[in-house]
N, CA, C and O atoms as a GROMACS GRO file, in nm:
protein
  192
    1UNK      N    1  -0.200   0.556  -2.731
    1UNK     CA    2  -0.106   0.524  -2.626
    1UNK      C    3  -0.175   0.431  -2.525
    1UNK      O    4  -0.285   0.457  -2.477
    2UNK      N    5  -0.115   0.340  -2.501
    2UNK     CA    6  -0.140   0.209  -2.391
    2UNK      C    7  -0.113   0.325  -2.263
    2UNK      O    8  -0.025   0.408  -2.240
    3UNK      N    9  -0.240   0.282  -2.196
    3UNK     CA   10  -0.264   0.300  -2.004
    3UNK      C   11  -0.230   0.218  -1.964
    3UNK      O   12  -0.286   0.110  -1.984
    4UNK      N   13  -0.086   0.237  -1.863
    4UNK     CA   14  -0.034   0.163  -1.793
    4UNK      C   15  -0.105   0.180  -1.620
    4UNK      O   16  -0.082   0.280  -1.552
    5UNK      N   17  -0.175   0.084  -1.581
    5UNK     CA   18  -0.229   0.123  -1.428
    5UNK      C   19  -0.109   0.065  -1.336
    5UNK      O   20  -0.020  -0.003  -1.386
    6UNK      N   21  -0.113   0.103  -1.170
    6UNK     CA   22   0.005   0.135  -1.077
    6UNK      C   23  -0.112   0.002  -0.966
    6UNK      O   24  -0.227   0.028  -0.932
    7UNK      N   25  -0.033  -0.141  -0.930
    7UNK     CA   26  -0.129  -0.166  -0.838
    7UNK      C   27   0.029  -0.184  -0.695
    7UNK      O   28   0.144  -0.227  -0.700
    8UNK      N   29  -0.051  -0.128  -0.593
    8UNK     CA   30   0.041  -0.089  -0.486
    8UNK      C   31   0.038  -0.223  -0.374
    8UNK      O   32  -0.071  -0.243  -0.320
    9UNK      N   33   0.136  -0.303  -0.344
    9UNK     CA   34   0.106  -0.371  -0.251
    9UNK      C   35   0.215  -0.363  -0.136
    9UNK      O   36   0.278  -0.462  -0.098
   10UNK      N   37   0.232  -0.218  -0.079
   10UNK     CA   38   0.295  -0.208   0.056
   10UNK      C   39   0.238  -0.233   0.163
   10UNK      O   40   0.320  -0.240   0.254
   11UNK      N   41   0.137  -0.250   0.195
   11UNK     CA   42   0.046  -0.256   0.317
   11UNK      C   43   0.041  -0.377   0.342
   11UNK      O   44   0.002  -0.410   0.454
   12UNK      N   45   0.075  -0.478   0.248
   12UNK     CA   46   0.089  -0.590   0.212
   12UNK      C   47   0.188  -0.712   0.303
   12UNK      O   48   0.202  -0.787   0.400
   13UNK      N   49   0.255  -0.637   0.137
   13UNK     CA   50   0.397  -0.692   0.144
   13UNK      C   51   0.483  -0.655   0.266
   13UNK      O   52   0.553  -0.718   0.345
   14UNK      N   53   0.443  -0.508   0.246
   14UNK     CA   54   0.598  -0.444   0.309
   14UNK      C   55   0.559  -0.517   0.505
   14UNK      O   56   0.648  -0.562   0.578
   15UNK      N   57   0.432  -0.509   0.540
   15UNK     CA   58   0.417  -0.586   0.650
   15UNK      C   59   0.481  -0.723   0.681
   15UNK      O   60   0.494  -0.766   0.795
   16UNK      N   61   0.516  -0.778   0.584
   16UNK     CA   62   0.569  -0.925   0.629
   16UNK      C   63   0.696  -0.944   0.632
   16UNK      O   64   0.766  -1.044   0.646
   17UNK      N   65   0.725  -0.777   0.610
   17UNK     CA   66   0.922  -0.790   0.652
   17UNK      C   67   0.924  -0.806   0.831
   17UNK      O   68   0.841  -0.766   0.913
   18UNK      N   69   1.036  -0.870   0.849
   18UNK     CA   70   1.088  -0.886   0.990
   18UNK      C   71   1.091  -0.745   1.061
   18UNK      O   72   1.146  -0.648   1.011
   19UNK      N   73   1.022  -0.743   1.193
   19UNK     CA   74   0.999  -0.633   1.287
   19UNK      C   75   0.931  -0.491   1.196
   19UNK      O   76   0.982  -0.380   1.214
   20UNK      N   77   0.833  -0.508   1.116
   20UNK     CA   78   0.732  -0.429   1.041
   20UNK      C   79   0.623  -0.435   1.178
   20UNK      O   80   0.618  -0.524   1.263
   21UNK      N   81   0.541  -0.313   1.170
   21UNK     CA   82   0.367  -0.364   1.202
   21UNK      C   83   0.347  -0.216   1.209
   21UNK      O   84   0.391  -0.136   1.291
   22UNK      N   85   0.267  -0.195   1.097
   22UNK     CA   86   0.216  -0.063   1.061
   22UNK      C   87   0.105  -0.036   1.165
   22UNK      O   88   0.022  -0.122   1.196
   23UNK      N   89   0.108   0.049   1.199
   23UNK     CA   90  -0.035   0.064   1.329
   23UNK      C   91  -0.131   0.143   1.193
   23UNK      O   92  -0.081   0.174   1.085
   24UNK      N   93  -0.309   0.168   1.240
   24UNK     CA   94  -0.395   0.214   1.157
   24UNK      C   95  -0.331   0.326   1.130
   24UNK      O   96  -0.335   0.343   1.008
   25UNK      N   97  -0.266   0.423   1.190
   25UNK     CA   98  -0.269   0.556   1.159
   25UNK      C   99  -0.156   0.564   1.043
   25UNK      O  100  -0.160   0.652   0.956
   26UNK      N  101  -0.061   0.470   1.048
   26UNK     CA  102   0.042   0.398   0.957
   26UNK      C  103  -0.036   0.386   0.823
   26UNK      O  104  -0.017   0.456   0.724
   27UNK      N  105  -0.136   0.276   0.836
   27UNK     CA  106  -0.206   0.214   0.720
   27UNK      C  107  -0.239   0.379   0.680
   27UNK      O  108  -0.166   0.437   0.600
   28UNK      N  109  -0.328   0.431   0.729
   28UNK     CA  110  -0.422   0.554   0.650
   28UNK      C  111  -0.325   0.650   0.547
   28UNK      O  112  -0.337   0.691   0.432
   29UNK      N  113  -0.210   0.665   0.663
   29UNK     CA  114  -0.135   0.787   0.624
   29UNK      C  115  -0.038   0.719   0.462
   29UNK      O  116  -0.004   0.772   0.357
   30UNK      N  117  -0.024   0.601   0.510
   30UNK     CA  118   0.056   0.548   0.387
   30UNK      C  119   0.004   0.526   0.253
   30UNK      O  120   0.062   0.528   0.144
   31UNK      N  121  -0.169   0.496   0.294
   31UNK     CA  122  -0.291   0.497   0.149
   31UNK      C  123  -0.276   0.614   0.141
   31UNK      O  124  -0.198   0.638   0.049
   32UNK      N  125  -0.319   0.727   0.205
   32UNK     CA  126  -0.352   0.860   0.178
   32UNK      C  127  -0.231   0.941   0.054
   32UNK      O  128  -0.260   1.010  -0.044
   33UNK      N  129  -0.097   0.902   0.103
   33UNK     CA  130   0.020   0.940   0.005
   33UNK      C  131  -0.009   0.881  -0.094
   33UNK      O  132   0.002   0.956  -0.191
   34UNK      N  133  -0.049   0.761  -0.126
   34UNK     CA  134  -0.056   0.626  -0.241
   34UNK      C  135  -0.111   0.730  -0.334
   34UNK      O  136  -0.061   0.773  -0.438
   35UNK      N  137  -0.268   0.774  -0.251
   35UNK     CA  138  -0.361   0.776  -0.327
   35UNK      C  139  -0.306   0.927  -0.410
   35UNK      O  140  -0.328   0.955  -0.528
   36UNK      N  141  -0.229   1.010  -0.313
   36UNK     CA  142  -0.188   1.147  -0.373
   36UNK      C  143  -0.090   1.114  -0.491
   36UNK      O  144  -0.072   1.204  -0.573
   37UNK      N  145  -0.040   1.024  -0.506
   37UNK     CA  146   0.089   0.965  -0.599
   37UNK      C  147  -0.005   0.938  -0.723
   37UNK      O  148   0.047   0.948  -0.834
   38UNK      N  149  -0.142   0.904  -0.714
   38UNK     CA  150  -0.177   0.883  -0.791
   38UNK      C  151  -0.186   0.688  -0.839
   38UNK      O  152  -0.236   0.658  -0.948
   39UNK      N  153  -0.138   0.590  -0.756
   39UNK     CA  154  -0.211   0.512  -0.749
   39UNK      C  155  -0.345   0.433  -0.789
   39UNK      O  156  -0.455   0.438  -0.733
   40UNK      N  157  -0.308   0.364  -0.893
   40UNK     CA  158  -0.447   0.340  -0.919
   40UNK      C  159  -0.538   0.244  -0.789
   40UNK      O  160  -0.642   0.277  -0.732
   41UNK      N  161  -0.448   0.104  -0.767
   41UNK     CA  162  -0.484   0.004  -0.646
   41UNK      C  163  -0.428  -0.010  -0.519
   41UNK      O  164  -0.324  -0.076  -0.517
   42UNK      N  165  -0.460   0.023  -0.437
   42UNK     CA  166  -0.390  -0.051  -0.326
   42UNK      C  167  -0.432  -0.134  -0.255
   42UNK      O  168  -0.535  -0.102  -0.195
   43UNK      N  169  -0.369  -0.293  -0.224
   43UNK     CA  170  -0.390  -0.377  -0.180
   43UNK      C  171  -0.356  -0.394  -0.025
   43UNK      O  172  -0.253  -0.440   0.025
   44UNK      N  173  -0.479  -0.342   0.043
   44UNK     CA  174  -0.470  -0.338   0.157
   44UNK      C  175  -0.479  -0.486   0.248
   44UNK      O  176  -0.497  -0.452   0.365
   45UNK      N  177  -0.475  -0.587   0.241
   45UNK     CA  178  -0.519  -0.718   0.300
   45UNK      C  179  -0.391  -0.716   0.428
   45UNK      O  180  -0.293  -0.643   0.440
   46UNK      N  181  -0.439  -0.821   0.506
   46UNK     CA  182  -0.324  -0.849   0.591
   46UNK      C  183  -0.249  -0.987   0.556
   46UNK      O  184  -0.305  -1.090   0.518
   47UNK      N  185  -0.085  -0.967   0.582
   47UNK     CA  186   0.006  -1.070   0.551
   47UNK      C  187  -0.055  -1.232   0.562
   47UNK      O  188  -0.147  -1.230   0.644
   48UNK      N  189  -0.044  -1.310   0.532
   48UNK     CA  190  -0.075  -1.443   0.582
   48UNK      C  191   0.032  -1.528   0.656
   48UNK      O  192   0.003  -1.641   0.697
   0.00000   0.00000   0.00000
């Protein structure tokens, strides 16, 4: 059976929607679920 890996880019993406801005405690708490979901990546960078 093929391993399908999960790469997450809300911290991302979901920041560059109109009136978004995750504060740190935002960022942590939102990896921290990722990571409980089981998540393989999350792409933490900031929007450009």
């Amino acid at each position: 059976m093929q391993r399908i890996e999960i790469y997450d880019t809300t911290l991302r993406d979901g920041a560059q929607s109109e009136d978004i801005s995750f504060s740190v405690e935002d960022r942590l708490r939102i990896t921290e679920r990722l990571d409980e979901l089981g998540i393989h990546y999350i792409e933490g960078g900031w929007p450009g």
